[in-house]
C-alpha positions as CSV (number, residue, x, y, z in Angstrom):
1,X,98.1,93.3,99.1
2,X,101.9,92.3,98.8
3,X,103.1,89.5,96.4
4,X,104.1,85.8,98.6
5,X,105.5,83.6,95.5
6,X,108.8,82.0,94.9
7,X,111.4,84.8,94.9
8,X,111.8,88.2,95.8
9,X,112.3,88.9,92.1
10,X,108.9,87.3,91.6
11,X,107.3,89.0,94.4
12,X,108.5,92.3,93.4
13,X,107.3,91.7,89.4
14,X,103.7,90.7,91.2
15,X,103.3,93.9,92.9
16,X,104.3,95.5,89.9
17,X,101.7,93.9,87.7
18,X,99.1,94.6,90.4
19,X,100.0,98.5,90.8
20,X,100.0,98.9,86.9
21,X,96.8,97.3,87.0
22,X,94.7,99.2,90.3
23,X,96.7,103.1,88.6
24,X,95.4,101.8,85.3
25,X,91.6,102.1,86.3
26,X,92.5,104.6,88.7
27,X,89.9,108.1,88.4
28,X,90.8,109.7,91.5
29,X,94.6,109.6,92.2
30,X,96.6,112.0,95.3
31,X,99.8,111.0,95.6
32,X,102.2,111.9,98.8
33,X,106.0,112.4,98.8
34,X,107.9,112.1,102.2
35,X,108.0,115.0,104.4
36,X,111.0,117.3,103.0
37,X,110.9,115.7,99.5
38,X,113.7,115.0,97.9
39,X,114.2,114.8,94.2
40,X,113.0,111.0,94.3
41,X,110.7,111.2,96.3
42,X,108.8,114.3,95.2
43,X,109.7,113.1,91.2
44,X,108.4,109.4,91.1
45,X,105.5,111.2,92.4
46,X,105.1,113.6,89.5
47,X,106.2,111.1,87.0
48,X,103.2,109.0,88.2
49,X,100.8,111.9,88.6
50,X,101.7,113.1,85.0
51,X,100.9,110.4,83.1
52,X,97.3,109.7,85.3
53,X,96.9,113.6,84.7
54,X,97.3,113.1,80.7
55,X,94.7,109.6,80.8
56,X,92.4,111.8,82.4
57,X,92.2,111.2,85.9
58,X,92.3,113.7,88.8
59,X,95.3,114.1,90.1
60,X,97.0,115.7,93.0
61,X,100.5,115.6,94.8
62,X,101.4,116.6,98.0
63,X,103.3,116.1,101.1
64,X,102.8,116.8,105.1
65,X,106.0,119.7,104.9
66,X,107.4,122.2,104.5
67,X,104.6,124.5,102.9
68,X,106.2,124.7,99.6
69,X,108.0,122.5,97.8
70,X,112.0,123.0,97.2
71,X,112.7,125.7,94.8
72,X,114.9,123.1,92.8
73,X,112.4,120.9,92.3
74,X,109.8,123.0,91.4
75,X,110.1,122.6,87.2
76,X,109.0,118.9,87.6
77,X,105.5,120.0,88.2
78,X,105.2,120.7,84.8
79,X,101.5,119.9,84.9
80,X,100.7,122.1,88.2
81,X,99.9,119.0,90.3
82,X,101.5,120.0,93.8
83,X,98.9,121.2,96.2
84,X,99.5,122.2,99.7
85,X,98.6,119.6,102.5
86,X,94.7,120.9,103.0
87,X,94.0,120.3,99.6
88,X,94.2,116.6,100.2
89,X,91.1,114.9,100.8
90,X,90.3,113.3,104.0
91,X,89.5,109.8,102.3
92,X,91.4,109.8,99.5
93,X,89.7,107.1,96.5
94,X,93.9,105.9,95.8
95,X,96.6,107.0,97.6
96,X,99.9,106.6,96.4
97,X,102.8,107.2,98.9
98,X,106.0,107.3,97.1
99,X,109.2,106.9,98.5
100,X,107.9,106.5,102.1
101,X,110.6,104.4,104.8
102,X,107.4,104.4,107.0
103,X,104.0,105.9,107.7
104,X,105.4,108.6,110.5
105,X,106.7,109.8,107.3
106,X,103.6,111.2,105.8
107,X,103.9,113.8,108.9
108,X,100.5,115.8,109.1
109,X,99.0,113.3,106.2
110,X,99.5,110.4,107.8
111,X,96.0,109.6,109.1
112,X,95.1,109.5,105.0
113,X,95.9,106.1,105.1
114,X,94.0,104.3,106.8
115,X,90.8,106.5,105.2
116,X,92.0,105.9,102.0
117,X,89.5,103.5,99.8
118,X,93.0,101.6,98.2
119,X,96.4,102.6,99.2
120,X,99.6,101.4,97.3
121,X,103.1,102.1,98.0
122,X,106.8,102.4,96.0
123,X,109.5,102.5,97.9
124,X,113.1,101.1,98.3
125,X,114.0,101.4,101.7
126,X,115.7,98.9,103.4
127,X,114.3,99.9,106.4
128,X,110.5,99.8,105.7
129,X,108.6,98.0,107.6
130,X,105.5,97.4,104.2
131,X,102.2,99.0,104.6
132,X,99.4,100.1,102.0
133,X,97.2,97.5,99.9
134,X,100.0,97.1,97.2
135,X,103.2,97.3,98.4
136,X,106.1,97.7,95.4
137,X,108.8,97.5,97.9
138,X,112.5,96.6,96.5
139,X,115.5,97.7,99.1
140,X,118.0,96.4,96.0
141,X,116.2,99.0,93.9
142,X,119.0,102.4,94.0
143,X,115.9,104.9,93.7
144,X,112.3,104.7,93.9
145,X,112.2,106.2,90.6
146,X,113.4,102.9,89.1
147,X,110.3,100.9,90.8
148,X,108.1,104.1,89.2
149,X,110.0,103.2,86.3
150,X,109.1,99.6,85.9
151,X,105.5,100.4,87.3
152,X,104.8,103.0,84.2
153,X,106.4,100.0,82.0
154,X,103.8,97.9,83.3
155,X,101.5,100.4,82.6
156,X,102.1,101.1,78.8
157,X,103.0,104.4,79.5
158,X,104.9,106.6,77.0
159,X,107.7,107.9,78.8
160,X,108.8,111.1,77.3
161,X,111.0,114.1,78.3
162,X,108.8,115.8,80.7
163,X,107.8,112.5,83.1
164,X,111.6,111.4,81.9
165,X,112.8,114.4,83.9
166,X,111.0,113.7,86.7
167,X,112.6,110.2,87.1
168,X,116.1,111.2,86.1
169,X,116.1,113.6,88.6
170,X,115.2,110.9,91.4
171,X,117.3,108.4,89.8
172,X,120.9,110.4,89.8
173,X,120.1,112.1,92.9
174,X,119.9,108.5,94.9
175,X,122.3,107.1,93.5
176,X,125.2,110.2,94.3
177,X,125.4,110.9,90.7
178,X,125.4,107.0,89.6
179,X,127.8,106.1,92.0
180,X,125.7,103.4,93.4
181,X,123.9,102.9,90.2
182,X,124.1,99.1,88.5
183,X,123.6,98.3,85.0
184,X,119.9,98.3,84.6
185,X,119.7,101.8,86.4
186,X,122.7,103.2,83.4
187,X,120.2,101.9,81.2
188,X,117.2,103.2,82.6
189,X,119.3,106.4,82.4
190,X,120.0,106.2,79.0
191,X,116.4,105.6,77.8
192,X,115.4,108.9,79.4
193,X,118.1,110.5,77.6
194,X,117.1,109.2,74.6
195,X,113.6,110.3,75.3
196,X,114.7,113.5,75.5
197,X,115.5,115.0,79.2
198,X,117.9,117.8,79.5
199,X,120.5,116.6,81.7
200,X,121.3,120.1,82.4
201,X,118.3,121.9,82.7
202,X,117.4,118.9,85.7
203,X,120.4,118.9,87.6
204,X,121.6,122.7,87.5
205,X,119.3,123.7,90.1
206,X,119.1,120.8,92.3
207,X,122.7,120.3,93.0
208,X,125.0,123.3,90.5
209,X,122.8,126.7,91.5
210,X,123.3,128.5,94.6
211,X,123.7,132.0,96.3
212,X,127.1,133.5,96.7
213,X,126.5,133.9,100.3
214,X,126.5,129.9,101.2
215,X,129.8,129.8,100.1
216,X,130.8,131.7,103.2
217,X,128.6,129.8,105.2
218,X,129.6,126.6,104.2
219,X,133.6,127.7,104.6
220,X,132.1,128.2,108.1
221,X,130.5,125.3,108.5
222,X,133.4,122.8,106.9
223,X,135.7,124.9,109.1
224,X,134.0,123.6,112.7
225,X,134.0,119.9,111.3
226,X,135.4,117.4,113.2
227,X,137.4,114.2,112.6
228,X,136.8,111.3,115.4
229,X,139.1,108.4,113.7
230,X,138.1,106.1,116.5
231,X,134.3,106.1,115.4
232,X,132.7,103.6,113.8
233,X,134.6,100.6,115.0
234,X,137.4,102.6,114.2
235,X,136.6,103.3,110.5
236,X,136.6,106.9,111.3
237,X,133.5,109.3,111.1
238,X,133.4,112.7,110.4
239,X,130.4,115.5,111.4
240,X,129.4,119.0,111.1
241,X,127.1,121.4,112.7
242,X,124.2,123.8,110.7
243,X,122.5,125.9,113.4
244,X,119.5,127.1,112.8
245,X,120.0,130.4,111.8
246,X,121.9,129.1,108.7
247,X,118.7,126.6,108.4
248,X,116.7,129.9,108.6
249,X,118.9,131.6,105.8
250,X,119.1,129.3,103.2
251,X,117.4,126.7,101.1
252,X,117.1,122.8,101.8
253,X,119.3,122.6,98.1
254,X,122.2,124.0,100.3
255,X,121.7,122.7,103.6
256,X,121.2,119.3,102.0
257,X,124.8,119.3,99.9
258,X,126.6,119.6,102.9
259,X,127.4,116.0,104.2
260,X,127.7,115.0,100.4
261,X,131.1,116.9,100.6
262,X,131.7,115.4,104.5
263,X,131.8,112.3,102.6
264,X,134.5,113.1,100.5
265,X,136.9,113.2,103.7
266,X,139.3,110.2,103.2
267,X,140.3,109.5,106.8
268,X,136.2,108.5,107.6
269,X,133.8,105.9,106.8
270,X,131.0,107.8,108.2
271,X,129.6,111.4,107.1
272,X,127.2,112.8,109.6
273,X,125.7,116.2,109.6
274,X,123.5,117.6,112.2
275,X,120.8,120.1,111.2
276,X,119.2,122.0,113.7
277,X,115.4,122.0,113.6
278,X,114.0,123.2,116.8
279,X,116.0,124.5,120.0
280,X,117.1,121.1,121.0
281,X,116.3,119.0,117.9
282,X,118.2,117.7,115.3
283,X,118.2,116.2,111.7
284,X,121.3,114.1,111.1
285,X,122.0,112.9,107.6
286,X,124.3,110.1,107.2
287,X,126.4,108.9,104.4
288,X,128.6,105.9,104.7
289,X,131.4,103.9,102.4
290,X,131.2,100.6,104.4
291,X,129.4,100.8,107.4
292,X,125.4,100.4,107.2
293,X,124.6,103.4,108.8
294,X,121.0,102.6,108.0
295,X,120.6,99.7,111.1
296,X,122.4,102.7,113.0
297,X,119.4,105.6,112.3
298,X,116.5,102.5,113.1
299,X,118.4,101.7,116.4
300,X,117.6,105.6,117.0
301,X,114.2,105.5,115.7
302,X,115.1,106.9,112.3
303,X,115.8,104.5,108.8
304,X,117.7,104.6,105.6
305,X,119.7,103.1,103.6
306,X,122.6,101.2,104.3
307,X,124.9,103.6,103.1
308,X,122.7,107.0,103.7
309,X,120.0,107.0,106.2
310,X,119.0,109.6,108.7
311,X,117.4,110.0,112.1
312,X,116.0,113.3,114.3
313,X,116.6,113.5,118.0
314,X,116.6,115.9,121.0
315,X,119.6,117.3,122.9
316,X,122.7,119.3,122.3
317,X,124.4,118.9,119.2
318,X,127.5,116.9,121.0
319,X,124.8,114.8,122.9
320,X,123.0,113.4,120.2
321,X,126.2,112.7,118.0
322,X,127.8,110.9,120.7
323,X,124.3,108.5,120.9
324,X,125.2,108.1,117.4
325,X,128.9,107.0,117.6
326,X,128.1,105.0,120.9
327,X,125.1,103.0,117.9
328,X,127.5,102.9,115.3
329,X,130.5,101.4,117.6
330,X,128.5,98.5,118.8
């Protein structure tokens, strides 16, 4: 069920209410992150999933890939609640899919859906279509952390450094390190601080920790970028290449900071890097200052947000980007 009352405020409070209430009575919780989880994604997960664990209930968290989840994020699972994908049941009794754009998402767990006895989802997506019983969908929300957030609120929960962890991580990591962040999410912030998380010790290995040998192989990588001021209506856009060796080498932590320093590049709305995946497939991540790159990556079959979204296609690495400009000029 989704919320249809006055507002979008209203629906949104509605949906909360009703998720609070069906995890509240919940036994038999699995939760799913995206495939490739990010920080948000993979934390509002285990924020959720630690409390449930504490009440009593079985929990389990999971996603459709990679195998493992990202060395970073790792310390969240303070509880040991990440399984690997065929430890998920086939009908789950609640699923929770956090942080999901859209079903393809799930990747390899996607068919848990529609065997699932109650399904609800938390997401902020602009892009998402709304599936699952309970939907908590808020594209205004910065991070799905803050919808997991108001959810545990709803809930009673006692929020304290270890679930507080989880969220912060999810909720400085979407918001490019409160960049995009408003008010309430500063204050969110601050009550997890308060509650004890260890600003540090969350976001030295996500974004501060990495082998001497990427910094050679980002110098490479920053060194083959290229500058097309014409892009993007004319607002500039900038791009990179990661071959797959490089993708082969080194961790998604490195890979992933790559087009958060594209961005920095003053003479381009538009940050795009592509990451090769298969022979002729690529990943491109998207950041943006002005230009919603997120109706871009859906016009491509991908989604996002308006200001970093992402999309996968098939060709050479010039060929797919020039798709891309050809979206983003229209």
């Amino acid at each position: 069920m989704s919320a249809a009352t006055d507002s979008p405020e209203t629906d949104v409070a509605t949906a909360v209410a009703a998720a609070a209430e069906l995890l509240g009575s919940a036994r038999d919780v699995t939760l799913l992150a995206h495939v490739q989880p990010d920080a948000d994604a993979l934390g509002s997960a285990l924020a959720l999933g630690t409390v449930l664990a504490r009440r009593g209930a079985q929990v389990r968290v999971s996603f459709g890939s990679p195998a493992g989840a990202p060395e970073s994020l790792r310390p969240l699972d303070a509880l040991g609640l990440l399984v690997p994908p065929d430890e998920v049941p086939a009908a789950p009794d609640l699923l929770v899919m956090c942080d999901t754009a859209a079903v393809e998402r799930l990747g390899s767990l996607a068919d848990r859906l529609a065997a699932a006895r109650a399904s609800l989802l938390i997401d902020h997506h602009a892009s998402n279509p709304g599936f699952g019983d309970v939907q908590v969908l808020d594209p205004s929300a910065e991070a799905t952390a803050v919808l997991v957030h108001r959810v545990l609120t709803a809930m009673g929960a006692a929020i304290d450094a270890t679930v507080g962890a989880c969220l912060y991580a999810g909720l400085v990591t979407d918001t490019s390190g409160f960049r995009r962040a408003g008010p309430a999410a500063h204050r969110m912030a601050a009550q997890l601080l308060e509650a004890g998380v260890d600003v540090e010790a969350v976001l030295r290995p996500i974004s501060d920790d990495h082998p001497f040998s990427w910094l050679g192989a980002l110098a490479d990588v920053l060194h083959d970028a290229r500058l097309d001021p014409d892009a993007a209506g004319g607002l500039g856009l900038v791009s990179a290449v990661v071959p797959v060796a490089l993708m082969e080498r080194f961790r998604v932590e490195e890979v992933d900071g790559v087009v958060d320093l594209l961005r920095t590049a003053s003479e381009a709305d538009v940050a795009v890097v592509a990451k090769q995946v298969g022979p002729r497939r690529w990943s491109l991540s998207m950041r943006s200052r002005t230009v919603d790159v997120a109706a871009a990556a859906v016009a491509l079959g991908g989604g996002g947000h308006p200001r970093a979204a992402g999309v996968t296609l098939d060709g050479e690495p010039a060929e797919v980007l020039d798709r891309l400009k050809a979206v983003l000029g229209r």
